[in-house]
C-alpha atoms as a printed R data frame, in Angstrom:
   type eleno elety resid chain resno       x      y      z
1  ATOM     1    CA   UNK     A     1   0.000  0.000  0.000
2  ATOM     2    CA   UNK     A     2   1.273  3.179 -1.191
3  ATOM     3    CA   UNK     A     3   0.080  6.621  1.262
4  ATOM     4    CA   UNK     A     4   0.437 10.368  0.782
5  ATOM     5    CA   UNK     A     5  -0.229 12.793  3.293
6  ATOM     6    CA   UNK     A     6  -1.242 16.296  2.191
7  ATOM     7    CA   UNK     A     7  -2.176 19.715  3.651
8  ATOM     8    CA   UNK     A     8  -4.743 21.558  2.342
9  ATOM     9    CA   UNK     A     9  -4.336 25.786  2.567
10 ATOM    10    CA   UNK     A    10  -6.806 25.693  5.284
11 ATOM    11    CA   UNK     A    11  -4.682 23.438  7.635
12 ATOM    12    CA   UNK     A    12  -7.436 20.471  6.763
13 ATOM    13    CA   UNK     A    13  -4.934 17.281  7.079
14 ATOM    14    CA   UNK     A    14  -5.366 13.751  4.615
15 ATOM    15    CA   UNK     A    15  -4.050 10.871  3.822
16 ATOM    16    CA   UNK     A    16  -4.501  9.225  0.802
17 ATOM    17    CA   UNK     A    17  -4.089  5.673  0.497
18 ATOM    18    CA   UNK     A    18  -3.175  3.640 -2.715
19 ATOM    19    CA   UNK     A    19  -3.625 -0.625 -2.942
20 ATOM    20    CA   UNK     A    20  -1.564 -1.612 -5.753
21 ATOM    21    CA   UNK     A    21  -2.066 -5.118 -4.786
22 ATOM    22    CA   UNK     A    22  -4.707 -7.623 -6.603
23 ATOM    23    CA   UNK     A    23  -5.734 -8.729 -3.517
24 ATOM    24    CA   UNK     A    24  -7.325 -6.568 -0.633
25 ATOM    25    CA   UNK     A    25  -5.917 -4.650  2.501
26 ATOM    26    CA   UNK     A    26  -7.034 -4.059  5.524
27 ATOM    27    CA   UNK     A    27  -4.773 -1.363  7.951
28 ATOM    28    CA   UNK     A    28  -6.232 -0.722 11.028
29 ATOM    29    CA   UNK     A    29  -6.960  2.696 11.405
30 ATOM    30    CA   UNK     A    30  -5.402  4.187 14.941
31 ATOM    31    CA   UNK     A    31  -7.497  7.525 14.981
32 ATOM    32    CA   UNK     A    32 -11.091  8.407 14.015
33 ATOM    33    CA   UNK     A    33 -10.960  9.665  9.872
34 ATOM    34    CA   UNK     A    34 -13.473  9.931  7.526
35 ATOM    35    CA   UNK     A    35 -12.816  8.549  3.846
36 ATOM    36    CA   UNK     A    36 -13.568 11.139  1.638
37 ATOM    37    CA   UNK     A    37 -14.620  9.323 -1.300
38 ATOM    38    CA   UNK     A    38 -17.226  6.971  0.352
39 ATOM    39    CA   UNK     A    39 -18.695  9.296  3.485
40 ATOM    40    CA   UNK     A    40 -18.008  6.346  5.694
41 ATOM    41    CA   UNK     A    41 -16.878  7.224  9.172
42 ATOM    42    CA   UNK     A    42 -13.670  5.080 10.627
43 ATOM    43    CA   UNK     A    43 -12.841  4.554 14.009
44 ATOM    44    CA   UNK     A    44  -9.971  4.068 15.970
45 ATOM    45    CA   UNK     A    45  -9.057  0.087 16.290
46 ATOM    46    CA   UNK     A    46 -11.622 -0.763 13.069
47 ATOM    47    CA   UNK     A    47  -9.795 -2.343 10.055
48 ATOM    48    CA   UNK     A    48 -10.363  0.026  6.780
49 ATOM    49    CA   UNK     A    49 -11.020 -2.433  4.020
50 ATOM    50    CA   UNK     A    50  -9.220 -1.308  0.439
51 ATOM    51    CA   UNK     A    51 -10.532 -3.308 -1.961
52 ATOM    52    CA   UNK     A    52  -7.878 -5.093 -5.003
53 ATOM    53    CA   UNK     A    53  -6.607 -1.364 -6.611
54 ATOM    54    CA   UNK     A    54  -8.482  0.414 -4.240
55 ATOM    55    CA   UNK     A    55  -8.351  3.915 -2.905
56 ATOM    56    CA   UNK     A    56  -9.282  5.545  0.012
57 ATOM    57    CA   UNK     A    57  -8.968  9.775  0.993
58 ATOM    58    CA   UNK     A    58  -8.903  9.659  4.560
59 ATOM    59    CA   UNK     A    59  -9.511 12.928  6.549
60 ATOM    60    CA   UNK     A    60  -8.965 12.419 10.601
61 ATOM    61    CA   UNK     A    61 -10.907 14.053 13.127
62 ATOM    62    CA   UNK     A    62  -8.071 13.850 15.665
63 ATOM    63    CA   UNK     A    63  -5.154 15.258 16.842
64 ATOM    64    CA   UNK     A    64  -2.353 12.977 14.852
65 ATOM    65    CA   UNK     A    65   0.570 11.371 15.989
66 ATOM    66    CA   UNK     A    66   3.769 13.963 16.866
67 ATOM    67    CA   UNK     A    67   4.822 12.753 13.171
68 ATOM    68    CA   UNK     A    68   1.747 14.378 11.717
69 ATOM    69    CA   UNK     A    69   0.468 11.086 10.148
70 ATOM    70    CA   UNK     A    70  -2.390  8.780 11.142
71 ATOM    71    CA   UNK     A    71  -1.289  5.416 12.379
72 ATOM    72    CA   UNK     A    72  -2.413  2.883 10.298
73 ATOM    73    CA   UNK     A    73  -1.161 -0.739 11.028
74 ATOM    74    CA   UNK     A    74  -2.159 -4.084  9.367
75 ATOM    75    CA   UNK     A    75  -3.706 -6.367 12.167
């Protein structure tokens, strides 16, 4: 899985996320985010489910980590 964080000119922080695998992922999202593209609401501790080349825009709701990034983690 490729990411990408960005910074949008109002401060708004995401994180886009990139499956370049045939075969599904599924990173555990360690802060509350809401994927752009879909509407759906992730929360801390629930997998995020990229489907085989899928893509998800992931806007958190949280404070992130001191490295500015959301920590995402395969289970």
């Amino acid at each position: 899985m490729e990411t990408a964080n960005r910074v949008t000119p109002d401060g708004t922080r995401l994180l886009f996320l990139l499956n370049h695998s045939p075969e599904p992922d599924r990173p555990t999202a360690r802060t509350i985010a809401t994927d752009l593209l879909t509407g759906k609401r992730v929360d801390q501790g629930e997998p995020l489910v990229l489907d085989p080349f899928g893509v998800a825009i992931l806007q958190w709701m949280r404070r992130p980590r001191p490295s500015g990034t959301p920590d995402l983690r395969r289970k």
